[in-house]
Structures are given as C-alpha cells and as structure tokens.
N, C-alpha and C positions, 0 to 999 in steps of 0.2 A: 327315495328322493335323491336326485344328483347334486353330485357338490355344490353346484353353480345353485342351484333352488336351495342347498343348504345353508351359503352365505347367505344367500337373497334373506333367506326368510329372517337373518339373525340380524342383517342392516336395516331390514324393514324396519325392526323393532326398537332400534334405537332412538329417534327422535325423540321422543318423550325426555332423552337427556340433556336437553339444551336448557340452560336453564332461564325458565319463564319469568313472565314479570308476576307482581306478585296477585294481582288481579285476575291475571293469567292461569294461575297455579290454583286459587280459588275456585273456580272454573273447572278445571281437569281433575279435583280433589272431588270435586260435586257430582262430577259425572260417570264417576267411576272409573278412571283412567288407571294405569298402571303405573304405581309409583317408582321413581327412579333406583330406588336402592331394592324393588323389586328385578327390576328387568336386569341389573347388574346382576344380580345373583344367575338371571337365568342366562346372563352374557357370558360369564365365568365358567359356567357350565356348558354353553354351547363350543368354546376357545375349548375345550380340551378337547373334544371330540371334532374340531377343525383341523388341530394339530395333525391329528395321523391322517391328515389330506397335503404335509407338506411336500411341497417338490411341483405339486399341481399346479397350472397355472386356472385361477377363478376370478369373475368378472367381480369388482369393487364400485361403490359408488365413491367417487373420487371428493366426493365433500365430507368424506371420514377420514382421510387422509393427507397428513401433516408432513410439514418438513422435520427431517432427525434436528437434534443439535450439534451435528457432526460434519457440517459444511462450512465450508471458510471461505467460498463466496457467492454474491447473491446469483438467483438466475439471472445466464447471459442469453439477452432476449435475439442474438445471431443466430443462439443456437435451436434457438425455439422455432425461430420463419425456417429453419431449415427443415425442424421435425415436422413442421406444421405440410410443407409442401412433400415431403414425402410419407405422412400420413395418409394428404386428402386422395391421394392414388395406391397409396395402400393399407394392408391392415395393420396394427399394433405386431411387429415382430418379434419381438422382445417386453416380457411380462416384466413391469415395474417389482421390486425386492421389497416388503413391506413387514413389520414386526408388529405385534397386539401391547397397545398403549392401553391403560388405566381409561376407565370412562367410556370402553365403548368403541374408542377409536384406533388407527393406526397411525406406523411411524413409516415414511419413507425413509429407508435406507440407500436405496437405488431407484430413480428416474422420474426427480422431478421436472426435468425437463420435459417430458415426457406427458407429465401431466399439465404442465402450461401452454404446451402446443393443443394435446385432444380438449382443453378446457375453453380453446380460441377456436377448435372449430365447431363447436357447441357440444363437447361429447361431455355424457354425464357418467359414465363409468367407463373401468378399463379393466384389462386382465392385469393379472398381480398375484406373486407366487409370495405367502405370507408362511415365513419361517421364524423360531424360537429360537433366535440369538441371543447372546447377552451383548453389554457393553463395550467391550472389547470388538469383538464380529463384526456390530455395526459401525464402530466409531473405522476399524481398516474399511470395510467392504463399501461404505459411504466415500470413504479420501480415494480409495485406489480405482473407484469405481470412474471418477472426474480426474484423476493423477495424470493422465495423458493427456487429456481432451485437449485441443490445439488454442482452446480459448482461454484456458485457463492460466490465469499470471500466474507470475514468479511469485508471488507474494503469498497465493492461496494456494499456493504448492510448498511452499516455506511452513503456514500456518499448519498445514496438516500433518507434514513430518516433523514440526517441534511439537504437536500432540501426542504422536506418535512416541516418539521419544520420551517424554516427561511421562507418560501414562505408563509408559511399559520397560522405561530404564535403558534402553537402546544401545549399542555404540553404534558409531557411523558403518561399521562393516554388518553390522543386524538391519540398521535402515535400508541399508543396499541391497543387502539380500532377500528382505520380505519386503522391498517398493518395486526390484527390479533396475533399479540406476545405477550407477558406475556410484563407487565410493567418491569423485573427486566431483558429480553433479550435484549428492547428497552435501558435500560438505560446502559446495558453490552456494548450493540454496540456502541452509541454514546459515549463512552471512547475514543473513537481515538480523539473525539476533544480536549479531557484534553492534551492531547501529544504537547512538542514544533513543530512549525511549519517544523525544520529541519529533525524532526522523520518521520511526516507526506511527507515529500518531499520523501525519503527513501521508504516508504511504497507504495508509490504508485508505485514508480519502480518495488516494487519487491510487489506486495498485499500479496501474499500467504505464505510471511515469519514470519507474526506478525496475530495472532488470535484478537478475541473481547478479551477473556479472561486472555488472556497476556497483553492486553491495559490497561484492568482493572487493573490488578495488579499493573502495572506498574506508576499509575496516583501521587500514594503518591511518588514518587522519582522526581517529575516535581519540587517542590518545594526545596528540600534538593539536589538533585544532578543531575541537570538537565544536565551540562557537559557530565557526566559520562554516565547518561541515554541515550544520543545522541550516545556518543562515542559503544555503548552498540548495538544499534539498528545497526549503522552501522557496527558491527561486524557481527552481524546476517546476513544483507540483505545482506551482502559480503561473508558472508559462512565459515567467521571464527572461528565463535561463533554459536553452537545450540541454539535456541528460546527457550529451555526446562531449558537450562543452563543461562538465560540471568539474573533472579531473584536472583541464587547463585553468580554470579558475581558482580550482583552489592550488593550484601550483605556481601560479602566477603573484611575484614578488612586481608593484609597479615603483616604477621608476622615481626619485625622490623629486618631490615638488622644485622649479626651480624658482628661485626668489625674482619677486619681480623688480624692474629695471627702477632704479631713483633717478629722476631729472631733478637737474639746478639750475638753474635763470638768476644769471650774473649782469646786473646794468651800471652803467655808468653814468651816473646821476638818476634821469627821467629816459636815458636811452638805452637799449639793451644791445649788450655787450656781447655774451657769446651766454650757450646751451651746454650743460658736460650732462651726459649720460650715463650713468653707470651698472653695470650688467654683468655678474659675475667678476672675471676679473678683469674686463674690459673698461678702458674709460670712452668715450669719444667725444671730442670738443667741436662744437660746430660756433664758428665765430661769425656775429651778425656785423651786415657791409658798416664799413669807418672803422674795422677793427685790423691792426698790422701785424698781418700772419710772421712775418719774420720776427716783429719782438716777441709774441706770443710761443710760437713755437721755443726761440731762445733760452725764456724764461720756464720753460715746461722741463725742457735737458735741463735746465738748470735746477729744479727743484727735485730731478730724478736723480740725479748727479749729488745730490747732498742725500737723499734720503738713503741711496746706497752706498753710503759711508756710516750711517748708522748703526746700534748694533742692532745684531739679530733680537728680537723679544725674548726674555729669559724663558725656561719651561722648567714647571717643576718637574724634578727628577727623585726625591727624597726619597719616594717609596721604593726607589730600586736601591736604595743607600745602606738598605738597610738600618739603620738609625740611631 
C-alpha cells in the first residue's frame, strides 16, 4: 500500500469522530458502528507508523485540517485571489506544513492560505507534508513562515516576535538573528508594546491604521500625555484623524482663546449718545450724530491724563521677601 492509500485509508476512518446528536449516536451504537475511542486507539496506531513517511509530501482531506494557534493574523483574503489564480493554471507547488492534533485531526502550521484558495476552487484535498514538532517548531515555523509576506501589518509582525520573545527569553540581538531583521527593525516593531494597553485594543481592530514607525515615534508621549496619545489613536482608527497628522496633533499647543469684545451703549436721555467697544486692550468710541467730537475727544485726554498720574496697582512681592 502507498503512502497516499495509507493516509487515505486512516482519514477515511475518522468520521465516525464528529460528535453526533444523541439520537444519532443511538443509531451508530445499534448498528454496529465503530466506537470513537475505538478508532482513536487505531488512529494512534496508524500516526506512528505515518511518522517515518515524514518529509513526504501526502494528499489530505483539507476538512481535518485546522488553523495552529500561532497566527497573529486573520487570513488576508488579497492573498487568497492571488493563490486562487495561480492555482486554477497550476498545481499545488508547495505541500502545506501540517502536525497530528488529538482527535483525529491536524494542525496547520504552514499554508493556510493555501487552503482557502483550493477550498474556493472546490478542492477537497491537498498535499501536505505532516511532521512531529513540538511547540516551540510550530509557534517559529507558523510566524516566520508569514514574517515576510508583503500583506502582513506591522502589528501581526509585532504580535509574533513579543511571542517569540516571552516564550523563549529572547534579547533583541537573538530576535534578530533567528527572524532574520536588522536589530533596529526588531526593536522598531516591538514599539507597540511601549503603547497603553487601550492604544493596543484600537490597533488590533483596525492593524493597518498605526505602522512600526508611528509606534516608535509615538512611545515618548506614553509618559507625558498618555490621555491625549489614546484620545489621538482613537482618532485615527475612527478615520478622523490621518496617522500622518497624528505627531502634529499631538504637538500642537493651540493658541489661548481670545476674550470676546464687550460693547456699551451710552444714551442721553431717550437718545443714544455714542458705542465704546472694548477688545483686549483696545477701546473704540463710535459717537452717534448730535454728539461734539471735539468735547468728547477733550474729555477722553483728559480722563487719560489723570488716570496716568495714578499709581501703578501694588503686586504682592512677600514671597520673594523672604519673611
């Protein structure tokens, strides 16, 4: 029997794992069916002897097959119409990276894209080369496998080297050396984590509103105006604020309100007399007709003329007096 009729026969036999209703189950107990914690024992048993087929590429039926939990973001459906037109004129190139999950099923490690393209052009199975990693193997060979891909934000390249690091104790010159990036792109990206955690909630809604290099910039405002910097992001990811404009805004001291202008309406009896305006430190007197510019004016020097003979307003000085 070849590989390929070797997997066949071992996915054939899984169905029976799904689990039925209970009517259902009634039914396949009656009929003689093959209980579930039978066919695992005989799945356990067939995985070992699958194993020394690793490296192979074998055809999968693609509805045993899961996403890892080692992806930090969803499929990008760009990249899918791309796979998908260079599928329907050629074969599968490249055999999806697949590990043996509990139950029966596998774990994508490598190309799920891969499977959302052949699954849009009605394919029901794929080649897939199924190796025994652990933890570690999959959570790199999943990140690094997407670390390039030109779709991929700054954000879900962020999320996969602070995994990276917190899982395995990292410095920034180990990130570098086992992702491949310069020490100063690695330490550009992980800037998201300088961010308050409500910037970080924002950004993951919207990944593709905030760069590495805006996060960077943005890290000395966590400490002096973290409010603001919030209020800032959330401008962005709401589309009110351009990401380009978010540095000038929050740099941007505005100009003090200027107080607005008091008018006064001076009449003489039932007739009005003149308008004073007042505007900062301006005054301006507009005198309504029957009124005599020359007393008026007169009387104006003249009331300026006594006021700057007054004194100055005192200031308290004490506290420089020591006391």
């Amino acid at each position: 029997m070849g590989l390929n009729d070797h997997l066949s026969k071992i996915t054939q036999g899984l169905d029976d794992l799904d689990i039925p209703s209970s009517r259902a189950a009634s039914r396949q107990r009656s009929s003689g069916s093959t209980p579930a914690t039978t066919s695992l024992i005989h799945f356990s048993e067939e995985v070992a002897e699958l194993r020394k087929s690793q490296g192979k590429a074998l055809r999968v039926r693609m509805d045993l097959c899961d996403d890892g939990p080692h992806h930090t973001s969803p499929v990008d459906p760009e990249r899918v119409e791309n796979l998908k037109s260079n599928l329907q004129e050629n074969e599968q190139s490249t055999p999806a990276l697949l590990r043996v999950k509990e139950g029966g099923r596998f774990e994508i490690v490598a190309g799920r894209h891969r499977k959302a393209a052949l699954l849009a052009l009605g394919h029901q199975e794929w080649d897939a080369v199924i190796k025994d990693i652990d933890d570690d193997a999959a959570e790199r060979l999943t990140f690094y496998d997407n670390l390039l891909a030109p779709t991929l934000t700054d954000y879900a390249r962020y999320l996969g080297l602070a995994r990276r690091r917190t899982s395995k104790g990292f410095t920034l010159e180990q990130l570098a050396k086992e992702s491949g990036l310069s020490r100063s792109t690695v330490a550009r990206l992980l800037a998201f984590g300088n961010l308050p955690q409500a910037c970080l909630d924002e950004v993951a809604l919207h990944p593709d509103a905030i760069g590495s290099k805006l996060a960077d910039a943005l890290t000395p405002f966590v400490a002096t105006h973290e409010d603001k910097l919030i209020q800032g992001v959330r401008m962005v990811t709401g589309g009110t604020l351009l990401a380009k404009d978010l540095l000038r805004w929050l740099t941007h001291v505005p100009a003090p309100e200027k107080a607005k202008p008091r008018e006064t309406l001076i009449k003489a009896g039932k007739r009005q007399f003149a308008k004073v305006l007042t505007r900062d430190n301006q005054i301006t007197i507009r005198l309504f007709p029957g009124a005599d510019l020359a007393t008026v004016e007169r009387m104006v020097e003249d009331a300026l003329r006594a006021c700057s003979q007054q004194p100055a307003p005192a200031t308290d000085d004490r506290a420089g007096k020591g006391g």
